[in-house]
C-alpha positions in Angstrom: -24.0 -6.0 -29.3 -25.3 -7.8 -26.0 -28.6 -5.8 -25.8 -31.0 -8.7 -26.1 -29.0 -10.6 -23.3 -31.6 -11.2 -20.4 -30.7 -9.7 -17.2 -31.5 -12.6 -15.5 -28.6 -14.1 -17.4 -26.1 -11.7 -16.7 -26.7 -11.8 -13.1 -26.4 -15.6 -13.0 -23.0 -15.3 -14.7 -21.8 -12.4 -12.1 -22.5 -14.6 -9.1 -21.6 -17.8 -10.1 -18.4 -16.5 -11.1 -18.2 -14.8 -7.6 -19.2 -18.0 -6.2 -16.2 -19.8 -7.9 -14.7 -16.8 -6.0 -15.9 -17.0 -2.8 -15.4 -21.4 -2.8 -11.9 -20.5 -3.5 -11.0 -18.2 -0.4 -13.6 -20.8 1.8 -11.4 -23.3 1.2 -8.6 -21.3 1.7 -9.3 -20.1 4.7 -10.3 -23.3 6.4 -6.9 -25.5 5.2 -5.2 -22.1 6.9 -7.4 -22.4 10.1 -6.1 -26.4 9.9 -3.1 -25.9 9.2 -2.6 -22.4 11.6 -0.8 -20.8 9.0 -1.9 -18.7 5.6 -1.3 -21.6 2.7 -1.6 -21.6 -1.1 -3.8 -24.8 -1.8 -4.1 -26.0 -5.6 -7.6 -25.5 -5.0 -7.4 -21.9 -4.7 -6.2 -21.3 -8.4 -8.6 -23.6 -10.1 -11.4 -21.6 -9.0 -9.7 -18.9 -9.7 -9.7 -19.8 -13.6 -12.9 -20.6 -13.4 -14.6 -17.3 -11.9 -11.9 -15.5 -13.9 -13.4 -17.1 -17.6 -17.1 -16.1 -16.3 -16.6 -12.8 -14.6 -14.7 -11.9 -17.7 -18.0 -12.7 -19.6 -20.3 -10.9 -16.9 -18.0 -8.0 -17.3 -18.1 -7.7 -21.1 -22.4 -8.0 -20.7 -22.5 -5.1 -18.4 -20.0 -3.1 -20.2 -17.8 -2.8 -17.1 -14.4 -1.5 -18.4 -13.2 -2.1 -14.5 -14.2 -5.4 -14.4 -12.4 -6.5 -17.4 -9.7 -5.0 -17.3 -9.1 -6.6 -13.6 -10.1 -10.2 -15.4 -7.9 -10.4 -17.9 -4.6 -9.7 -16.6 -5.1 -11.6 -13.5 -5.9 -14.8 -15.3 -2.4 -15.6 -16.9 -1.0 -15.3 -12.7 -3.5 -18.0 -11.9 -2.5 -20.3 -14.6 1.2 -19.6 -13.6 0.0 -20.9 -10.2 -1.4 -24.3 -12.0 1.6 -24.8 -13.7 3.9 -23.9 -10.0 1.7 -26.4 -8.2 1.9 -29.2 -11.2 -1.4 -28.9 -12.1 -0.3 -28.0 -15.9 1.4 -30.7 -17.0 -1.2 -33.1 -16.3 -4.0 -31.3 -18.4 -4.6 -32.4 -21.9 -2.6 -30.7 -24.7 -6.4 -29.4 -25.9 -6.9 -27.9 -22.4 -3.8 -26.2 -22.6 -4.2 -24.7 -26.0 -7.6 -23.3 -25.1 -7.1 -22.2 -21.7 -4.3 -19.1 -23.0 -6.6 -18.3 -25.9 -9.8 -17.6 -24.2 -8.8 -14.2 -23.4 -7.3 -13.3 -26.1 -10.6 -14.5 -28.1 -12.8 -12.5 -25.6 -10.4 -9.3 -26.6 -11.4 -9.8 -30.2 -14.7 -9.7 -30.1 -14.3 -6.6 -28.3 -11.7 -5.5 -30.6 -15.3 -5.8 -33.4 -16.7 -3.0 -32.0 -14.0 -1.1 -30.2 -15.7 2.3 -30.6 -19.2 1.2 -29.1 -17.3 -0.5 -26.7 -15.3 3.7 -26.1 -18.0 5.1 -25.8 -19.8 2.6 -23.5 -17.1 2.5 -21.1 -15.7 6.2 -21.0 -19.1 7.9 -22.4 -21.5 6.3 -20.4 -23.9 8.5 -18.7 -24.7 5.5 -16.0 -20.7 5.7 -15.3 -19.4 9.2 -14.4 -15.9 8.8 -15.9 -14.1 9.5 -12.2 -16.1 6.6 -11.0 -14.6 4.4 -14.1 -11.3 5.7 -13.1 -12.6 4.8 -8.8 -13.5 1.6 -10.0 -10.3 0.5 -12.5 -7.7 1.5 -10.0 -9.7 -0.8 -7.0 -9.2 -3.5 -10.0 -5.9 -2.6 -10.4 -5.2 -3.3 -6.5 -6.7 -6.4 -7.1 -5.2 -7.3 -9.5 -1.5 -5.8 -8.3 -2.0 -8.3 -5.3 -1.4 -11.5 -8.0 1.5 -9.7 -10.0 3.1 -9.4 -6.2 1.9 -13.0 -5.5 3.7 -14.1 -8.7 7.0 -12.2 -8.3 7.8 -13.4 -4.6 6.4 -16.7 -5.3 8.7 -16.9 -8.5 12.0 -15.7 -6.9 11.5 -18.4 -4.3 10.3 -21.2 -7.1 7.1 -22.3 -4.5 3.5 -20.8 -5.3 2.7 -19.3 -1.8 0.3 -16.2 -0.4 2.6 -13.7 1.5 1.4 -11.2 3.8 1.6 -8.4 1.1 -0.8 -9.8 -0.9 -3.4 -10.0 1.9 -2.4 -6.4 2.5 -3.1 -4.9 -1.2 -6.0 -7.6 -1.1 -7.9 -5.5 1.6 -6.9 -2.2 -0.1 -8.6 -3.5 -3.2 -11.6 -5.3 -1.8 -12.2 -2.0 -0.2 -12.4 0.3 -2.9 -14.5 -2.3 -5.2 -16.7 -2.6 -2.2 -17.2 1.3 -2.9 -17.8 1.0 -6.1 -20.1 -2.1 -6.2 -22.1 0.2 -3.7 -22.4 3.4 -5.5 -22.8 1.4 -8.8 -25.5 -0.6 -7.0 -23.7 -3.8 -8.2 -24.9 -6.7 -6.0 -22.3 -8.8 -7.8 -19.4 -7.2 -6.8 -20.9 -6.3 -3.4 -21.5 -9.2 -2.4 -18.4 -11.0 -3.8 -16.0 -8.7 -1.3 -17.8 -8.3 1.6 -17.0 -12.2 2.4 -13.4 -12.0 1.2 -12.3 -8.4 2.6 -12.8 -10.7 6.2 -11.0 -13.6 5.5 -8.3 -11.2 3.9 -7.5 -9.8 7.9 -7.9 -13.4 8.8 -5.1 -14.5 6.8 -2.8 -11.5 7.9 -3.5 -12.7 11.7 -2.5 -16.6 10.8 0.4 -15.4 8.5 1.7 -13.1 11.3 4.6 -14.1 12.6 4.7 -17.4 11.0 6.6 -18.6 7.5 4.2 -18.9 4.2 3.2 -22.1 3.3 2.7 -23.3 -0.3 0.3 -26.2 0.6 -1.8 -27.4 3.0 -1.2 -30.7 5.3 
């Protein structure tokens, strides 16, 4: 279906969705360093919406089952976080709408050609099948890191970044880092390797101290 995408193209989506990525935990990491504690800035989840949408995209062109299946579920727990931090309610009813849907379009168009799409994933002779399952379950760590983030940030009504979720985000990074290496993905490579540091970083600044939902 996406044969006669240029490669050039893909590529460009991959890393500017990791660079959404990689702005995100930047910032992050230095309101932490200012503040000398792990925070949650708003900042944090708007990139994350934004390199969600296009590594959702990049995944779909490279017929990545992993990749996607990462994507989409994380993507509701960062607009949870818009709407914990007040960001929601000031969007436009338009942005609102379209912001839920896009997943849910991108699933249909996949939904088109769901056998292709099988066969791509689970058949592909590039992608031995145990490395599909390697690289889904480092996505799924990934990914279980925002489903902890949401529950203890929801039972304490305050989006925050415990020290488990730095924890399961090192476990993750680690194990996409393989996988980006043996799939000889410079996207994904490249995209951890700057994170999985400022993941310990965060657990040495959290140690100790209480979470913090926003920088001062």
């Amino acid at each position: 279906m996406f044969e006669n995408i240029p490669t050039w193209l893909t590529l460009t989506l991959g890393f500017s969705a990791q660079a959404f990525f990689g702005l995100r935990t930047a910032l992050q990491w230095l309101k932490s360093e200012m503040a000398h504690k792990s925070v949650s800035p708003v900042s944090y989840w708007i990139f994350s919406v934004i390199g969600a949408c296009l590594m959702f995209i990049y995944g779909v062109l490279r017929n990545d089952f992993s990749i996607i299946l990462g994507q989409f579920i994380a993507y509701f727990i960062y607009l949870w976080n818009l709407h914990a931090n007040g960001i929601w309610s000031r969007m436009k009813t338009l942005t609102k709408i379209l912001l839920p849907a896009l997943p849910f379009v991108a699933a249909l168009l996949l939904l088109k050609d769901a056998q292709e799409y099988s066969q791509n994933f689970f058949s592909n002779k590039d992608i031995p099948l145990w490395l599909v399952v390697f690289g889904s379950t480092g996505q799924l760590m990934f990914t279980l890191r925002f489903i902890y983030q949401f529950i203890y940030s929801h039972r304490r009504h305050l989006s925050v970044l415990p020290a488990g979720f730095w924890t399961i985000s090192i476990i993750g990074s680690g194990m996409i880092i393989i996988y980006g290496i043996i799939r000889l993905d410079p996207v994904l490579i490249l995209g951890q390797v700057f994170g999985f540091v400022v993941y310990f970083r965060n657990l040495i600044l959290g140690s100790g101290k209480k979470e913090s939902s926003d920088a001062k």
